[in-house]
N, C-alpha and C positions, 0 to 999 in steps of 0.2 A: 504494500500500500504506500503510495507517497504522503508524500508532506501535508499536513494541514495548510499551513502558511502558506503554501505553492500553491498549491488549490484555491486557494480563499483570494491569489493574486489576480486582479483584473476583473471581480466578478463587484459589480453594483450593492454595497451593502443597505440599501435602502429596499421595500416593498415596492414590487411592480406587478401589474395585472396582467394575467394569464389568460389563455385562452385556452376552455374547457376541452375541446377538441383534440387539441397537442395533449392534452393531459389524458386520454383514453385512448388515443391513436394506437399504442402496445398492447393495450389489456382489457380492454373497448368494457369496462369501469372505473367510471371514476373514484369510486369507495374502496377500489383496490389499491390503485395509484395513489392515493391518500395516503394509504396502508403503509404501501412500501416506502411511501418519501418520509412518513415521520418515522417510523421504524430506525431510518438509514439518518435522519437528522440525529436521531437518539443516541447511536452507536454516535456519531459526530461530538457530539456533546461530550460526550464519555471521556473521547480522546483528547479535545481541546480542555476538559476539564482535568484530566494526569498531566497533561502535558503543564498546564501553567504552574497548578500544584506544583512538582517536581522541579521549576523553573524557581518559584519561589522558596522554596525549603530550602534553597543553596542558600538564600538571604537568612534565615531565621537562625538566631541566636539566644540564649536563655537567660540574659539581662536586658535590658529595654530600656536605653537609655536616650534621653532628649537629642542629642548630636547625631545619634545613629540613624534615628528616622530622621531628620532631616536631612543625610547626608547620601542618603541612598537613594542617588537617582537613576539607577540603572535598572531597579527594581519599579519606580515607579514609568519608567519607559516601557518596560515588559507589560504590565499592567495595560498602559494605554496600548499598547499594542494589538492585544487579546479585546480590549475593547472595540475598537474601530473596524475587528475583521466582522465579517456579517455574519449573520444567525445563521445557527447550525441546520435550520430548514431552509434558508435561503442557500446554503452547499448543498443540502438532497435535491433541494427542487432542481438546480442548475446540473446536476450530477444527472438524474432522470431524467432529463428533456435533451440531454448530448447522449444519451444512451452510455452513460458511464456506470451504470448499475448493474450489476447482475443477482436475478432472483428467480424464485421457481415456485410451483405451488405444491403446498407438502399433500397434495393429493395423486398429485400427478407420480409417477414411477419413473 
């Protein structure tokens, strides 16, 4: 799997309107296609959520001292970082409409 970040690069973090059509075009429902993009936002979530975690615990130390939070801006760069990339539904939905998903029905054999 690639990179978050790389992914997240070039795609419009703000809400834009879809057209229902492209959204069943693969799986001709829409309640499935639903399914699958917040499903796959979820796992997203997951990973942008260990990933910052883990990014942050290299910052955390077990005094807390005035100088240090204010001196730590590398930590709050990371932060804004993770903020500005877009929602993790707005990476499925863009990931599902370029066919960058792959899924199947646990009915099917």
């Amino acid at each position: 799997m690639s990179d978050i970040k790389t992914k997240s690069q070039g795609i419009e973090p703000s809400i834009v309107s879809r057209d229902i059509l492209t959204l069943v075009s693969d799986t001709q429902n829409i309640y499935k296609s639903l399914s699958i993009i917040s499903k796959r936002a979820k796992q997203l979530s997951v990973e942008v959520r260990k990933e910052l975690n883990g990014k942050l615990d290299e910052f955390a130390s077990n005094t807390d001292s005035l100088e240090e939070i204010h001196e730590n801006k590398e930590q709050i760069e990371i932060s804004k970082f993770y903020e500005r990339m877009p929602n993790s539904a707005i990476l499925a939905m863009h990931e599902f409409l370029n066919e960058e998903l792959n899924y199947r029905n646990r009915d099917e054999k």
